[in-house]
ZAMARGU-4260 file (C-alpha; in steps of 0.2 Angstrom, whole numbers, plus 5000, padded with zeros to 4 digits):
<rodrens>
0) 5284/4891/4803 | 5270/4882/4814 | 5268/4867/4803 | 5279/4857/4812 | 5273/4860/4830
5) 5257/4858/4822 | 5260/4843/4816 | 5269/4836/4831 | 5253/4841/4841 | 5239/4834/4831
10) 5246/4819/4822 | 5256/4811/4834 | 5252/4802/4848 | 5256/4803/4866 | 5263/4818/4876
15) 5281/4823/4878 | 5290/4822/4894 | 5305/4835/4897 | 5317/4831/4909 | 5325/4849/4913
20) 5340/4854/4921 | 5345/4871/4927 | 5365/4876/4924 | 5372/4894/4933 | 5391/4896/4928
25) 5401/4911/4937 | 5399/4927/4926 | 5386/4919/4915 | 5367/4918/4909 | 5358/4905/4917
30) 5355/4891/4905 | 5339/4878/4906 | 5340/4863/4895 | 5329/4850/4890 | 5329/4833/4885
35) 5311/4827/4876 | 5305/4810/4877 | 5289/4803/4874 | 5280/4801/4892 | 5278/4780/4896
40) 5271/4776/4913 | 5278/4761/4920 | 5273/4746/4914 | 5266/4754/4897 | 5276/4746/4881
45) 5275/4760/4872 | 5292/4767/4865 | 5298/4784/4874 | 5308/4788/4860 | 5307/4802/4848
50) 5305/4822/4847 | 5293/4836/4844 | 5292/4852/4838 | 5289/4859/4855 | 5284/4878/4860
55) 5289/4881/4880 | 5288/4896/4889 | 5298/4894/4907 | 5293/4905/4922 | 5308/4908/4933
60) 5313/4921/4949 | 5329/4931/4952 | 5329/4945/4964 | 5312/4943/4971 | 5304/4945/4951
65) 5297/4935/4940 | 5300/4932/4922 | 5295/4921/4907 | 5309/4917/4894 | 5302/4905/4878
70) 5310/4895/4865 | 5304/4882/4853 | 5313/4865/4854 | 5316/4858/4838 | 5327/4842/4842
75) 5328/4829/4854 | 5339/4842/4865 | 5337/4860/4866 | 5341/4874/4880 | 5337/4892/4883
80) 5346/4907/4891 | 5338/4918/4903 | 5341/4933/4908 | 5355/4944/4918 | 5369/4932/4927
85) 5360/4929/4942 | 5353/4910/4947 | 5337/4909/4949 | 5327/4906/4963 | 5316/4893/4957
90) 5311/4888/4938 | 5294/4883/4931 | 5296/4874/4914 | 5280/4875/4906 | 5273/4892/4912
95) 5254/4893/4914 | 5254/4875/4908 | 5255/4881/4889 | 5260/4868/4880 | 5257/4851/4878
100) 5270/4843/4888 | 5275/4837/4904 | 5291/4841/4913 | 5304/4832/4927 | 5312/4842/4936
105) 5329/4837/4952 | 5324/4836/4969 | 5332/4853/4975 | 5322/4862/4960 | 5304/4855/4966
110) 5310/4859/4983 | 5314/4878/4978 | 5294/4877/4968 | 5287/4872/4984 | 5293/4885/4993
115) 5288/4896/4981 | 5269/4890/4982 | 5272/4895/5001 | 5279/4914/5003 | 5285/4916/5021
120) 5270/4928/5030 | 5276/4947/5028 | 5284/4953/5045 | 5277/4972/5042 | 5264/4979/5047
125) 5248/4988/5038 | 5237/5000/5046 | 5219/5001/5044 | 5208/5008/5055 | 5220/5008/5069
130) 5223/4991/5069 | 5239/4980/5063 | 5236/4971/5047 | 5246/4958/5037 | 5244/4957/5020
135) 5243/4939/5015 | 5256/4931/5008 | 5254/4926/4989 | 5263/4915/4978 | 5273/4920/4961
140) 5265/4905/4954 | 5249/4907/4948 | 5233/4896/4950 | 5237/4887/4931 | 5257/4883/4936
145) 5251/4875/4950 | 5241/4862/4942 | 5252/4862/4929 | 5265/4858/4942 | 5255/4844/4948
150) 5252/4836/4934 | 5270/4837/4930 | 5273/4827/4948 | 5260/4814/4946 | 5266/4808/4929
155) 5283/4808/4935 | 5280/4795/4951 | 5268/4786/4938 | 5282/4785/4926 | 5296/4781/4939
160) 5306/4799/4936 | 5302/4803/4954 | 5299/4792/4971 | 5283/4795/4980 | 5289/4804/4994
165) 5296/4817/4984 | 5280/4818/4975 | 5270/4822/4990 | 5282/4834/4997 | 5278/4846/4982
170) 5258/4838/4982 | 5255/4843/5001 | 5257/4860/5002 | 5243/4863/4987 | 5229/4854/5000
175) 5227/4870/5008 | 5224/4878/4993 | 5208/4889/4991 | 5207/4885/4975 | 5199/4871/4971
180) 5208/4862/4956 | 5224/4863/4966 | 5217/4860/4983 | 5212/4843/4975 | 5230/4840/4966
185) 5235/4827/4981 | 5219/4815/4979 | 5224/4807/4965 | 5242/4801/4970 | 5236/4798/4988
190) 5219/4787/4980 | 5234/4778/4969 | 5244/4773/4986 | 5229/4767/4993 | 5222/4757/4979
195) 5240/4750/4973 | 5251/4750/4987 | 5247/4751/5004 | 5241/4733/5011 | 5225/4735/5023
200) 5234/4736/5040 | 5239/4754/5033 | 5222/4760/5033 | 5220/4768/5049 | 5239/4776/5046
205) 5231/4783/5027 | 5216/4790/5034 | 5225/4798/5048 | 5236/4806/5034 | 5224/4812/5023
210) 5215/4818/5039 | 5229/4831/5046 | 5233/4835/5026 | 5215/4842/5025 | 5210/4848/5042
215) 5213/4867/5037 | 5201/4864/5024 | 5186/4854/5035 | 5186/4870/5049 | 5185/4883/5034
</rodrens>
């Protein structure tokens, strides 16, 4: 039955926010839970409580592949099982940024994405034309679970779920991006910084940052 969800989605206001947690047990299936929430940056008045009908699809990596398990959530709590027994690399709650919802994820978790947007290089060697070539390494997240994963990050500093430091960690890889929308993810949280929390004498120090954090893109 859709109504609900489509209900949830056009009739209420505000976004949810799904704090997610990860759980392997010995011998097990992996299990990723959720707890919903309406998203309330800080300072807002607005009340976080309350639930949706909520469609997610999570992308997650064992074993060097990639999968997509789904599950509707129907209550204020609400997990799903993946696959097999093996703990997964890294998990993306809200594959290709399909629903309407925003997701917080623990520090080890975001550590695990960005490592994930950032393959090591391969360490084989191709031939072509009598010449070793490397193939370029590509990430198991696509273009939209990146900036579905930034969006995810900005709203939780903006809402106090996660410090800024942690926030850029994830954020700073994406600069080097060659696509744009993701290349661009770190601007809005470094603009914020500048604009909110920095105090003048930090200037030189900012702009020195955002410098190095772009100099791949201004020699290409």
């Amino acid at each position: 039955d859709v109504g609900p969800v489509v209900d949830d989605l056009t009739l209420r206001p505000g976004i949810q926010l799904l704090e997610t947690t990860l759980a392997c047990d010995a011998g097990a299936a992996p299990r990723v839970s959720f707890v919903q929430s309406r998203y309330v940056p800080l300072g807002s008045i607005a009340s976080a409580e309350g639930f949706w009908h909520v469609p997610v699809c999570v992308r997650w990596a064992a074993a060097g592949t990639t999968h997509t398990t789904c599950t509707l959530l129907e209550a204020a709590t609400g997990s799903v099982e993946l696959e097999g027994t093996t703990c997964p690399d890294w998990i993306l709650p809200n594959a290709d940024g399909g629903s309407y919802v925003r997701f917080t994820l623990a520090d080890a978790q975001l550590a695990a994405l960005r490592a994930a947007m950032s393959p090591p290089a391969p360490t084989g060697r191709a031939r072509g034309r009598g010449r070793a070539a490397a193939a370029a390494p590509v990430s198991p997240l696509t273009v939209r679970d990146q900036i579905t994963l930034a969006d995810s990050v900005r709203a939780g500093f903006e809402a106090g779920r996660i410090s800024f430091s942690a926030a850029m960690e994830v954020l700073a890889p994406m600069a080097n991006s060659t696509e744009r929308f993701v290349a661009t993810a770190p601007i809005e949280l470094l603009t914020t910084a500048r604009d909110q929390y920095l105090e003048d004498t930090h200037d030189a120090a900012f702009q020195a940052y955002a410098h190095q954090l772009y100099a791949a893109q201004l020699t290409r």
